[in-house]
GUVEXDO-284173 format. One record per residue (C-alpha): residue in three letters; y, z, x. Coordinates in steps of 0.02 Angstrom, whole numbers, plus 50000, padded with zeros to 5 digits. Each point is the difference from the previous one (the first is absolute). Layout:
BEGIN
ALAYZX...
***
This chain:
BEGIN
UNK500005000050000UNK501115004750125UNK499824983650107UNK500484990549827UNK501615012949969UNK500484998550181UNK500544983450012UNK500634998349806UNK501175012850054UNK500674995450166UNK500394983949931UNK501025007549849UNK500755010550101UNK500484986450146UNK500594990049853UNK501185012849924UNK500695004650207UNK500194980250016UNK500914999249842UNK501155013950069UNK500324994350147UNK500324979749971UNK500825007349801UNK501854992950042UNK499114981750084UNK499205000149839UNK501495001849889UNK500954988350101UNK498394987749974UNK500115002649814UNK501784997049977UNK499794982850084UNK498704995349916UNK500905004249832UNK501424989650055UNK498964984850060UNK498945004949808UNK502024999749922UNK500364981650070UNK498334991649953UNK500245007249807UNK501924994650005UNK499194984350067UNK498904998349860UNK501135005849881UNK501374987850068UNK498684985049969UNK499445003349834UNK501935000049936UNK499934983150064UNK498674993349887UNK500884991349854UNK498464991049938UNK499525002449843UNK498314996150041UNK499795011950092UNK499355019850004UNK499945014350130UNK498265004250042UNK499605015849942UNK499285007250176UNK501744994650068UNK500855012849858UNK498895012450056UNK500404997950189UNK501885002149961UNK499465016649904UNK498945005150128UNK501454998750120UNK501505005749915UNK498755016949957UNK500085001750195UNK501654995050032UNK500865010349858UNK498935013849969UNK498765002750129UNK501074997950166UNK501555010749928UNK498795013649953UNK499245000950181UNK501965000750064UNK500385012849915UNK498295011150066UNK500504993150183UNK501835006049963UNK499175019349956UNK498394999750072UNK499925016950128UNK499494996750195UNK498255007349940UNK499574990549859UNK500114979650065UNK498354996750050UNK499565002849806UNK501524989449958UNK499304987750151UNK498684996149923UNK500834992349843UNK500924993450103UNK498654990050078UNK499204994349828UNK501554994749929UNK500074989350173UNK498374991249963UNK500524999549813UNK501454990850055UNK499164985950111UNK498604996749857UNK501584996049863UNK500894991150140UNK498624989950055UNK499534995849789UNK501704993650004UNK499844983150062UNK499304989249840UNK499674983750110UNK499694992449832UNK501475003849931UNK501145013449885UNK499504991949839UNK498904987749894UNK499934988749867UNK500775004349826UNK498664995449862UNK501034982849966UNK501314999749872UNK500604985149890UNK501805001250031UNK501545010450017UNK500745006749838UNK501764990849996UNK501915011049928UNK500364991749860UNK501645000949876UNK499725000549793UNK499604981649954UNK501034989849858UNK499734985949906UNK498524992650121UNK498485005149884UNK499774984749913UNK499814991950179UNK499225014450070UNK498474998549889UNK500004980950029UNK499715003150181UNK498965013049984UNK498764986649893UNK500054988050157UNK499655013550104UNK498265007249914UNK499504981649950UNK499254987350098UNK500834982949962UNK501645005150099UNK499725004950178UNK501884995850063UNK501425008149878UNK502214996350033UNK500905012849950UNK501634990249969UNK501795005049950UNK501715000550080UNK500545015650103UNK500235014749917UNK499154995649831UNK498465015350037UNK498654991150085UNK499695013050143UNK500065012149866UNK498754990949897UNK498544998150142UNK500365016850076UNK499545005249833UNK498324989949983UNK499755004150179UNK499755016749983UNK498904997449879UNK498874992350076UNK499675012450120UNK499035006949841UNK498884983649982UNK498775004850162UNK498404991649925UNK501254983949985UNK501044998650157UNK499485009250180UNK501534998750066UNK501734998249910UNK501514992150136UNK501795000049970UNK501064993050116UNK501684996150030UNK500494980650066UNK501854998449992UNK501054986650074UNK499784990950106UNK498054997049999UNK499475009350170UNK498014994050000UNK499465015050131UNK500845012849917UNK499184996149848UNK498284998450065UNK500345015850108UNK500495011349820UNK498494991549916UNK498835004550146UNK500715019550010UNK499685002449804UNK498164991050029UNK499815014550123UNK499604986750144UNK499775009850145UNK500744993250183UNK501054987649903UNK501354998350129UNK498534994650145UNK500424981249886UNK501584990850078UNK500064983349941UNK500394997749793UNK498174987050008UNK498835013550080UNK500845012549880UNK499624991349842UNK498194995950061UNK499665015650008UNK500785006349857UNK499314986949877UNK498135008250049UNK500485018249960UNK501014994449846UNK498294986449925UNK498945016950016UNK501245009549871UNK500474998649842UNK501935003949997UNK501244998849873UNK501584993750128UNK501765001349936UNK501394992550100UNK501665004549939UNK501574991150023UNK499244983350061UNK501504985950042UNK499024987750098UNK498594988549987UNK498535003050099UNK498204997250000UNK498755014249979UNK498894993650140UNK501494999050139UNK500125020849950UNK498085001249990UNK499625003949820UNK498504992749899UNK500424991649859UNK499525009249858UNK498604992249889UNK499085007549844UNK498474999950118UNK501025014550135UNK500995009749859UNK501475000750097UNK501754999049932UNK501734995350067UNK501735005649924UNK501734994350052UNK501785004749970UNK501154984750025UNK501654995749922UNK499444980350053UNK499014989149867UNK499654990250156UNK499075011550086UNK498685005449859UNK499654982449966UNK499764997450165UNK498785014450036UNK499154990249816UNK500525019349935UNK499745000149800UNK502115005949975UNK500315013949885UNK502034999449988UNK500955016449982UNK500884999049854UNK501815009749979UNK500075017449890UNK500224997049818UNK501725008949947UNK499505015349929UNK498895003850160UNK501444995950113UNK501255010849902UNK498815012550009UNK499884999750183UNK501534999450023UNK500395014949908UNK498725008250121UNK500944997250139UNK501825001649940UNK499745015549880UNK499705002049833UNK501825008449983UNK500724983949993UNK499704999149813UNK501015013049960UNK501504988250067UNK500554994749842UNK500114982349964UNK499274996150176UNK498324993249904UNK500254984349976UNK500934997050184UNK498365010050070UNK498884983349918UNK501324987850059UNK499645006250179UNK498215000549996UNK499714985549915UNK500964991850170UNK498725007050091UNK499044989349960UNK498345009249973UNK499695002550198UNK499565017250031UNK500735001250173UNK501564995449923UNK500075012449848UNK499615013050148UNK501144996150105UNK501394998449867UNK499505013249909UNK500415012150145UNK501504991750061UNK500445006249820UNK499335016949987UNK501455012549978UNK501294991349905UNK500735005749852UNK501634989549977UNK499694984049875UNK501314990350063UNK499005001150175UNK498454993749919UNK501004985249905UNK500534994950191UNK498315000350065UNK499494990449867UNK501264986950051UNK499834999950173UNK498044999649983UNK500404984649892UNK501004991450137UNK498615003450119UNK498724993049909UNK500924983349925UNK499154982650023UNK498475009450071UNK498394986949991UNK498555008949928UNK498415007150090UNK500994996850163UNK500345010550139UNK501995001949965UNK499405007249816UNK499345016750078UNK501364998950175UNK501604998249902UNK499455017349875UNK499395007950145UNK501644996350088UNK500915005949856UNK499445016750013UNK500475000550212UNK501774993949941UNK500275014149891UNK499575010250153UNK501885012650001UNK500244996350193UNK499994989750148UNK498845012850094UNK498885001749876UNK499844982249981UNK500014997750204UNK498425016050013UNK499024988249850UNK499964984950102UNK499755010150158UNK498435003749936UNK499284981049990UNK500205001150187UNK498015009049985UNK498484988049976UNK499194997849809UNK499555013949931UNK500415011550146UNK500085018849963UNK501685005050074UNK500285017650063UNK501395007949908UNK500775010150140UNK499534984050127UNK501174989449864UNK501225011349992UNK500425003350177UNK499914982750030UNK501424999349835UNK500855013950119UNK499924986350159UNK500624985249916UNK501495008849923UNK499284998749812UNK500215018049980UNK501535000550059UNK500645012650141UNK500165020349912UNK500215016450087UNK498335004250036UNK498144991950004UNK499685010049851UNK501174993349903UNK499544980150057UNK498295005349941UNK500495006249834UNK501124984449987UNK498364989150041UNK498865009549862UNK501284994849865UNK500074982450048UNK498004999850009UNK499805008449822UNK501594990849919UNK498784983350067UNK498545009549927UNK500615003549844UNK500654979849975UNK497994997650042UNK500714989350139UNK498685012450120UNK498655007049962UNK499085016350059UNK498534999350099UNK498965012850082UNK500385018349939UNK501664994149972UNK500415000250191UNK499964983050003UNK500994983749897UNK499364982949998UNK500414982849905UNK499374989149873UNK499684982650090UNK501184993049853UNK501455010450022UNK499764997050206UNK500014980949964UNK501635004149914UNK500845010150128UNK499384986550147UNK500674986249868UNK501565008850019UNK500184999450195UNK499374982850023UNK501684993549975UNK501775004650035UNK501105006350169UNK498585015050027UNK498494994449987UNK498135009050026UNK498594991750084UNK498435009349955UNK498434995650072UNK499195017049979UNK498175003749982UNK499544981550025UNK498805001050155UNK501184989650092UNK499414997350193UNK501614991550048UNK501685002949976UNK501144990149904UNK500544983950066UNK501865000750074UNK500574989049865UNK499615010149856UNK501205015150088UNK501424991449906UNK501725006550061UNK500295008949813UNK498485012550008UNK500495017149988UNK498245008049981UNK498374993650075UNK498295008849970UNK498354994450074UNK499095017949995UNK498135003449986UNK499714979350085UNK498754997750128UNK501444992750121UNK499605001950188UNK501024989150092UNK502114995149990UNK500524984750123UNK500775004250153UNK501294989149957UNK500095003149819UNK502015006449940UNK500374999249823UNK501744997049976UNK500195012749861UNK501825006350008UNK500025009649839UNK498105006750028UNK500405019249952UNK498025005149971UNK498454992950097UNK498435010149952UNK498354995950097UNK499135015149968UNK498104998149984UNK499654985050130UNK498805013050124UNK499434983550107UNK501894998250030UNK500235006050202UNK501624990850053UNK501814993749954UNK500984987050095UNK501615006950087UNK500944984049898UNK499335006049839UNK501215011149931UNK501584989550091UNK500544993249839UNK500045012549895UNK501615008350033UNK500185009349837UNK498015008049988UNK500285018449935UNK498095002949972UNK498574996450105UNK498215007749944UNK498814995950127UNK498795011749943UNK497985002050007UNK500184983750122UNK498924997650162UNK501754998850092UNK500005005950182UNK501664999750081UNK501734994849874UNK501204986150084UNK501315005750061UNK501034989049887UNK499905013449887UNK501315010350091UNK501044987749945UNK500105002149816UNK501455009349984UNK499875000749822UNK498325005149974UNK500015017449908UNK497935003549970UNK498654995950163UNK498315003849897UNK498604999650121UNK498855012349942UNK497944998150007UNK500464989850163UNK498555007150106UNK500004987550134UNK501925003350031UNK500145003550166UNK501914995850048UNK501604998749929UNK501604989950075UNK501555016149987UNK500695002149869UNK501875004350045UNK500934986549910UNK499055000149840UNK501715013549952UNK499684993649808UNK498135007049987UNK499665011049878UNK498285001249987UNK498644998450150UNK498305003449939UNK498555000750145UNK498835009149887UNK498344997250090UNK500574991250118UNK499194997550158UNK501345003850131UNK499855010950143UNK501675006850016UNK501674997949871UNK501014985350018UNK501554998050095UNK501655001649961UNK499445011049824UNK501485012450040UNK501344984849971UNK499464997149831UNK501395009949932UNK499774995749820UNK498105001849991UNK499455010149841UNK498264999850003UNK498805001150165UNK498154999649981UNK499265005450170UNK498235003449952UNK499234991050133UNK498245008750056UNK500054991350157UNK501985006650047UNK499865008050173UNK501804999150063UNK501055007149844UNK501924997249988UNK500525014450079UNK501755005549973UNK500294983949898UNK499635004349819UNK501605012749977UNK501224986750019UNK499234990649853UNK501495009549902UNK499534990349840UNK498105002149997UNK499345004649808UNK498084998650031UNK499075005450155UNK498354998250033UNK498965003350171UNK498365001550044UNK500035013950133UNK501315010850056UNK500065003550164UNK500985015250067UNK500814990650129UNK500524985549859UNK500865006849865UNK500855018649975UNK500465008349820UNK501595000350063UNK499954980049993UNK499414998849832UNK501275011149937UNK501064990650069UNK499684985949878UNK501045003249857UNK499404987649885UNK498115002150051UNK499225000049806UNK497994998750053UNK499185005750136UNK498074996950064UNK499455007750155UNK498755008250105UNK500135017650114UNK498745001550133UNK500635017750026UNK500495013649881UNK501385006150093UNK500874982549996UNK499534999449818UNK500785017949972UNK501604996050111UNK500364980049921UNK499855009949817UNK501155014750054UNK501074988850066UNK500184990749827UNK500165014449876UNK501725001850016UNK500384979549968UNK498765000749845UNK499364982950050UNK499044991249999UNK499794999849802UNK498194991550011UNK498615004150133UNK498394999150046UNK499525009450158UNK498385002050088UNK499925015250153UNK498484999450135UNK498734991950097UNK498884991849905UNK498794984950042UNK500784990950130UNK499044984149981UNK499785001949790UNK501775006849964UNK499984993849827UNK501144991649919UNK501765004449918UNK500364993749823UNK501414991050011UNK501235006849884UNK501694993049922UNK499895006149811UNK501105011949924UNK498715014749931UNK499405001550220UNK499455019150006UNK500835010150134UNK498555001750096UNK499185011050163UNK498364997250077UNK499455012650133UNK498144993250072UNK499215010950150UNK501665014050040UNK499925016250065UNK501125009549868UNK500545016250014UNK500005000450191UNK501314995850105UNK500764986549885UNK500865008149853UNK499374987249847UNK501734992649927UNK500084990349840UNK501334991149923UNK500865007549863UNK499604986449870UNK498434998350029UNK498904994449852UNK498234994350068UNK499315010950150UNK498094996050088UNK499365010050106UNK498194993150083UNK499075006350151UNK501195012950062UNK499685017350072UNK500885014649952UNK500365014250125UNK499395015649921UNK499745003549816UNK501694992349944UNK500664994849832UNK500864983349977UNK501415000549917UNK501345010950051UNK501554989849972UNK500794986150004UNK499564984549860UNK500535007149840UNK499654981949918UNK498374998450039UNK498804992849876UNK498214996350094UNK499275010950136UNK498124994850075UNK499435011150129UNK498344993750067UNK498705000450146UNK501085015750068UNK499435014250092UNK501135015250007UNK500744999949829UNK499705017049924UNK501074999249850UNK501234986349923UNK501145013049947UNK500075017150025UNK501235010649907UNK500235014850105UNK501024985950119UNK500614991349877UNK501964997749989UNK500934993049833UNK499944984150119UNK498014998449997UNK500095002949819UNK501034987049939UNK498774988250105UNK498515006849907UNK501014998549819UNK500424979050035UNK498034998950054UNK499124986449891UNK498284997350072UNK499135010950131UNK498524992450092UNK499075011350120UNK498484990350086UNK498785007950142UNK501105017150070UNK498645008650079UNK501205016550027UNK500724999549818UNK499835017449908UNK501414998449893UNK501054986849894UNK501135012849960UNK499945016350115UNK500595015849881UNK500335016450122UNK499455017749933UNK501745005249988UNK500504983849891UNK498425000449889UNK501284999849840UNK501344986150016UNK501885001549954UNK500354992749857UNK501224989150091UNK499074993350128UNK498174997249899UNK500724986349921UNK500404989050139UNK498305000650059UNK499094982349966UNK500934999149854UNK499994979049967UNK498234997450104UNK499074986649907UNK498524997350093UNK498885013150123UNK498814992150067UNK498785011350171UNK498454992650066UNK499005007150148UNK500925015450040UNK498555009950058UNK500725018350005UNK501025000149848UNK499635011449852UNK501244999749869UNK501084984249947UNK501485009349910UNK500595017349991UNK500275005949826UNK501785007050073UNK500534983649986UNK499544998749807UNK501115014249963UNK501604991149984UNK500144979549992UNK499014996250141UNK498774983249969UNK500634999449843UNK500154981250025UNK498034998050077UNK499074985349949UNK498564998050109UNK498975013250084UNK498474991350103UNK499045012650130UNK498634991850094UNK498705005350128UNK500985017750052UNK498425010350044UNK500725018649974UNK501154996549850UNK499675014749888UNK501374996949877UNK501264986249941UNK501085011949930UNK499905019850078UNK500965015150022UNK500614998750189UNK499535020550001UNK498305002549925UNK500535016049931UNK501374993749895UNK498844990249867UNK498955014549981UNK501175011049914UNK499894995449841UNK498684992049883UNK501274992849879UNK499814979949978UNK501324990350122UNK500644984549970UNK500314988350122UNK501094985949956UNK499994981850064UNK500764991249841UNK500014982050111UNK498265002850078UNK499064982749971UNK498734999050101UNK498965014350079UNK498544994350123UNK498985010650121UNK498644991450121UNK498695008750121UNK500795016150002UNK498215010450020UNK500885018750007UNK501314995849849UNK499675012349886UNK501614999049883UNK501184989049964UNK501285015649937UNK499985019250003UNK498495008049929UNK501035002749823UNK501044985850043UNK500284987849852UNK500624981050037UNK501224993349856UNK500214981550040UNK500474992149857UNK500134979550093UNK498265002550079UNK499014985549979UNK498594998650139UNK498955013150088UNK498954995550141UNK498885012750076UNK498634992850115UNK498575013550113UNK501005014349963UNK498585012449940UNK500845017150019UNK501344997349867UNK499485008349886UNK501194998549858UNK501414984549922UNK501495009649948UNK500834991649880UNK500735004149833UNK499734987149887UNK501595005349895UNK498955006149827UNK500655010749872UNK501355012050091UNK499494994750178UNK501074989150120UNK499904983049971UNK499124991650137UNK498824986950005UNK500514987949863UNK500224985850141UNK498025001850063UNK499494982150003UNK498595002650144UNK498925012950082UNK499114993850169UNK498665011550042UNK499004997250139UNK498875016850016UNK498215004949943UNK499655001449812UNK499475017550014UNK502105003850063UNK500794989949861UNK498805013249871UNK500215014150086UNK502044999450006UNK501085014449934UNK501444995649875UNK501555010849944UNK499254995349801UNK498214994749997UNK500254985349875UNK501204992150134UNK498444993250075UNK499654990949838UNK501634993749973UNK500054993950177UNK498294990749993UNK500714983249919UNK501274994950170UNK498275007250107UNK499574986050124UNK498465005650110UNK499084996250153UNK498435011750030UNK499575000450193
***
């Protein structure tokens, strides 16, 4: 026996001295391997947010990798930091041991971390992409007509046929969305945009993405690409709708199969051409115009059904539709250019002038729908609204235009004309965008941060600029590979746009004489690496050059002299390495090098004495402008990638007494604390956005770029020491405050003064952070911050014991400062706080504190005893009388994998939460009572608002649960939604 203990021992016990003895190697070991762990899941992470396709799914052991790690990352590894922080001289080799698993735990996850095969798999195959549609009118007679040629099997080719603007997009959106519902018909359903002019690659190259054909861009050549798509496409049967068709073509040169009752298939177009569905041998179903009453009914949609209490304005309202012509684009548009006005005698001009527009117009031509559609742009009130409308045809078809992108471009060409602050010329933009809203001259796209055009009402605006002194040439969107010819850069162009083309190359000797060019956008052309120095010669009066998201590598240095030119836009120019100096560009206003890929600033940037708006987030900056940005006396918007010490002081900043919006990054918190000190007394600027330490150095993230009006005053501290030597100082104003990573020295609380505005405070991944607030140091200051608190987020604090630390000696609040005390929080939200046992005191309940809670959600806290406790133990034992505890806004209560919760309030503690409508309590088996008052009979109202109760604990808890009225189980069964283990 003793020859089998022996060695069993020795080796234990050699194990547990080399664990001693190697226990900091070890911990240094693990930390790197977490960190190496850390970039492979941000890796991972960073790839799947780059699949777009549809098709496509993560694989579920890929989901459970990034689990597996970010269980290590954010709970595992901060637990083990805080037992190295405490552990005593005597006690490592125990702790060195888990330290050594965790090391070999670490390697297996890394090492199942490399999916050769890939992050994700096939999607079982859908038929199509559900379409946003608007309410249809007047098209179902011809809806149902094409629906008959679509399920037959005499028609295989169907023309959609009607002049622009008469609802024939409307129609087939309609019917194609409806077919997604007809799988035992159709296996896949196509709709594609063609557009003008007929670009055959492009079109086979949206075909082949919906068809899900995989390496499509391998194909070059417009033959090889139609080969091959004419053998995926014979093997499916597709229903293909191609909207907006202008030219002939035939299907082979694209690579579609005819479609024959033998294959099933089905082809749609959209064309306003006769021509072209005759030529395709389409059987035409025409688009006929709204009957009256359904066009005076739309209108009334769109202008109001107020109108008819104008008296006598009836029978002018039917004058004016009925010269609409039945087109619904027109009645739209028309409609809203009329929305709002009350006077008669306005609406009797209108009428006229609509009149005038529309004389000796030929029917079911193009000038039918142009001149109604143009009557509604010359009603516009001004010139700059009228000027930021046409601006907007500059974008290709059916482009979804940015709103703040538009709008500081409005700001650049002097649309919104010059106010007292950035602010302002963005309020001034919004109205112009919403007045062209309103006249349906825009609409919204995407979540409403976004406008776009109808195709008709950007023919019109283009219609409008093709002639006169100021003319636009607009090329945009049209896959162009070369640039214009010289002799269409006629001497009268004041705008030219070729963005998103596929141009590569400008002649060396190429000069447009443009003389009255103001605006030259090639934005979009990436295979675009070089400008001739005689390019820009003649075009003396250029005020706005966006070079942007080209492949450009060094600008001309012609460019220095545009003296006029107000806006340089060269942002998402990665292969931008130099730049000519800019020292007599003394008109520039705005210089944009977001992204850009140069190594140091350019030259000369302290001469541009009127710039307003620098964007210097350029990753790849190494030699900043030091000493240079404080003479930019004028600057509004500032925003910088990293701040160097040596680059740019507070003092500087404050210095800027116009400076609006800030974006910046710290590496230190002592230059953080001293730039913000520095600015408290100027109050600027007004709009910020400021990260503080040393993160990733190679994955540093990326800044939103901001330039809205509703930007959050915003602080980002990610891996400081606070509470050390570098006093933590935070602007006054703050409103949004995130602190990630950092270590706190000793058990301190947060908040002691400073940012009475603050509305959002995350504290996460911290170690160090006893207590958010504790009221035994709190001043009046620290109080007023906790009142203006709207949402709390506290995420993996290993040291946390308290939200809110109540002293012996201040176990009963003053009346006059329990109030202030989290008095308009929203939202509490703690997950992973390991040594925290109550949520909330009930001191706080005693006057007005979270009288204003929503949402409390507690997950995975592993000694959380209570939600709601006495801070002294003693204090809710001395009476047995019922107390109510009330949370009159309290929505939503939800508790997760808290194993030692045992209440959610005092043991007589009764919750009245009258707005409560969902309870979520998942592996919580200690609780052993719900205390709620359902509001019977002379009880508190309460739980009138129940509309679920998650519950995701044995069956034997659910049963065994005590209630405040035993039929409130009963009466609670009905909103009961369970899942038994």
């Amino acid at each position: 026996m003793d020859s089998i203990i022996g060695p069993v021992l020795g080796s234990v016990v050699g194990e547990h001295v080399d664990c001693y003895k190697n226990f900091q190697n070890d911990v240094d070991d693990l930390r790197k391997r977490v960190a190496v762990l850390k970039r492979r899941r941000n890796d991972r992470v960073a790839e799947l947010l780059t699949v777009d396709d549809l098709e496509k799914q993560v694989k579920e052991e890929v989901e459970g990798w990034i689990e597996d790690a970010r269980k290590v990352i954010e709970i595992e590894m901060p637990d083990i930091e805080e037992q190295v922080q405490n552990v005593s001289y005597l006690s490592r080799g125990n702790l060195g041991r888990r330290v050594r698993q965790k090391i070999q735990d670490v390697r297996e996850i890394y090492d199942r971390g490399s999916f050769p095969e890939g992050l994700v798999i096939e999607r079982s195959p859908a038929i199509g992409i559900t379409l946003p549609t608007e309410n249809m009118v007047g098209e179902v007679n011809v809806k149902e007509k094409i629906c008959e040629y679509l399920m037959g099997h005499e028609v295989g080719i169907i023309g959609v046929c009607g002049i622009g603007g008469v609802g024939k997009t409307t129609v087939m959106k309609h019917i194609h969305n409806e077919l997604l519902n007809e799988a035992s018909r159709f296996k896949k359903v196509v709709w594609v945009t063609v557009s003008h002019p007929l670009n055959v690659f492009r079109l086979q190259d949206a075909i082949a993405r919906a068809m899900n054909l995989s390496n499509w861009q391998d194909e070059l050549d417009e033959l090889n690409c139609a080969s091959r798509l004419m053998k995926v496409m014979k093997t499916v049967k597709y229903a293909l709708i191609l909207d907006d068709v202008w030219d002939k073509f035939a299907l082979h040169r694209i690579g579609i199969p005819e479609p024959t009752m033998e294959n099933g298939c089905k082809i749609v177009i959209t064309s306003r051409s006769i021509d072209v569905c005759n030529y395709l041998k389409c059987q035409v179903v025409k688009v006929p115009p709204l009957p009256e009453q359904e066009s005076l009914n739309l209108f009334l949609d769109k202008v109001g059904q107020d109108v008819l209490r104008i008296p006598k304005l009836e029978e002018i309202l039917k004058l004016m539709v009925a010269e609409c012509a039945g087109l619904p684009l027109a009645i739209v548009v028309i409609a809203g250019s009329m929305r709002g006005v009350q006077d008669i005698s306005e609406w009797r001009n209108a009428l006229r002038e609509l009149r005038q527009c529309v004389v000796d117009t030929e029917k079911d031509s193009e000038d039918e729908i142009f001149k109604r559609l143009k009557f509604s742009y010359d009603r516009l009130p001004n010139s700059s609204i009228q000027e930021g409308f046409l601006y907007c045809s500059l974008h290709p078809e059916d482009w979804m235009i940015r709103r703040q992108d538009l709008i500081e471009a409005w700001i650049c060409e002097g649309i919104v004309e010059k106010l007292r602050s950035r602010r302002e010329m963005h309020d001034k933009g919004n109205a112009i965008l919403n007045r062209l809203l309103n006249c349906c001259l825009l609409e919204e796209a995407y979540a409403k941060a976004c406008v776009k055009m109808h195709d008709v009402v950007r023919d019109m605006a283009l219609r409008i600029k093709s002639t006169g002194p100021s003319r636009f040439m607009v090329k945009a969107g049209m896959r162009l590979t070369e640039i214009p010819n010289e002799d269409e850069w006629n001497g009268d162009l004041n705008k030219v746009s070729l963005m998103k083309n596929e141009i590569s190359y400008i002649p060396q000797n190429m000069s447009p004489k443009c003389l009255m060019l103001s605006t030259l956008i090639l934005e979009g052309n990436e295979g675009l690496r070089q400008i001739s120095e005689c390019f820009f010669t003649n075009m003396p009066l250029l005020k706005f050059l966006d070079l942007s998201r080209t492949g450009i590598e060094v600008l001309p240095n012609s460019i220095c002299n545009l003296e006029y030119l107000t806006a340089l836009i060269l942002c998402g120019c990665k292969s931008l390495k130099r730049m000519p100096s800019l020292s007599k560009l003394k008109a520039l206003k705005k210089l944009d090098l977001d992204g850009a890929g140069l190594c140091e600033a350019p030259a000369g940037i302290e001469m541009l004495e009127n710039l307003e708006y620098l964007d210097l987030y350029c990753p790849t900056l190494r030699v900043p402008p030091r000493g240079k940005i404080s003479k930019l006396f004028r600057l509004q918007y500032l925003r910088k990638h990293r701040i160097f010490p040596t680059e740019i002081r507070g003092e500087e900043v404050a210095g800027l007494k116009m400076l609006e919006w800030f974006q910046g990054w710290f590496d230190w918190l002592k230059d953080y604390s001293s730039f913000v000190s520095t600015l408290k007394p100027s109050g600027r600027p007004s709009h910020y956005f400021i990260k503080v330490g040393d993160g990733d150095k190679d994955k540093e993230g990326y800044f939103v770029k901001f330039n809205n009006n509703d930007l959050p005053k915003q602080v980002i501290l990610f891996r400081c020491e606070i509470g050390d030597e570098d006093e933590l100082v935070l602007p006054d104003d703050l409103q949004d405050l995130t602190i990630e990573y950092c270590n706190a020295a000793g058990d301190i609380s947060i908040f002691q003064k400073d940012p009475t505005q603050l509305r959002t405070c995350a504290l996460k991944y911290c170690r160090g952070i006893g207590c958010v607030v504790s009221l035994s140091s709190s001043s009046s200051t620290s109080l007023t911050v906790m009142n203006n608190l709207e949402v709390l987020t506290l995420v993996t604090l290993p040291s946390l014991r308290h939200v809110v630390k109540v002293e012996k000696t201040r176990a009963s609040l003053a009346p006059t400062i329990s109030p202030l005390i989290f008095s308009n929080l929203k939202q509490l939200r703690v997950c992973n706080c390991s040594k925290l046992k109550k949520l909330v005191p009930c001191e706080l309940l005693q006057g007005q504190g979270l009288q204003n809670l929503e949402l409390i959600e507690v997950i995975n806290c592993p000694r959380m005893e209570e939600i709601i406790g006495w801070e002294e133990e003693e204090e809710g034992n001395q009476t047995t009388t019922p107390i109510l505890i009330t949370l009159p806004k309290l929505g939503m209560l939800k508790s997760q994998f808290l194993s030692e919760l045992k209440r959610i309030c005092p043991e007589r503690g009764v919750m009245g939460c009258e707005s409560l409508n969902s309870i979520k309590i998942s592996l919580c088996p200690k609780v052993k009572r719900i205390p709620l008052c359902l509001g019977r009979e002379n009880a508190q109202p309460s739980l009138f608002a129940v509309e679920s109760i998650y519950i995701n604990n044995p069956k034997e808890w659910w049963e065994s649960l005590e209630w405040q009225n035993p039929d409130d189980k009963i009466v609670l069964l009905p909103f009961l939604k369970y899942n038994e283990l």
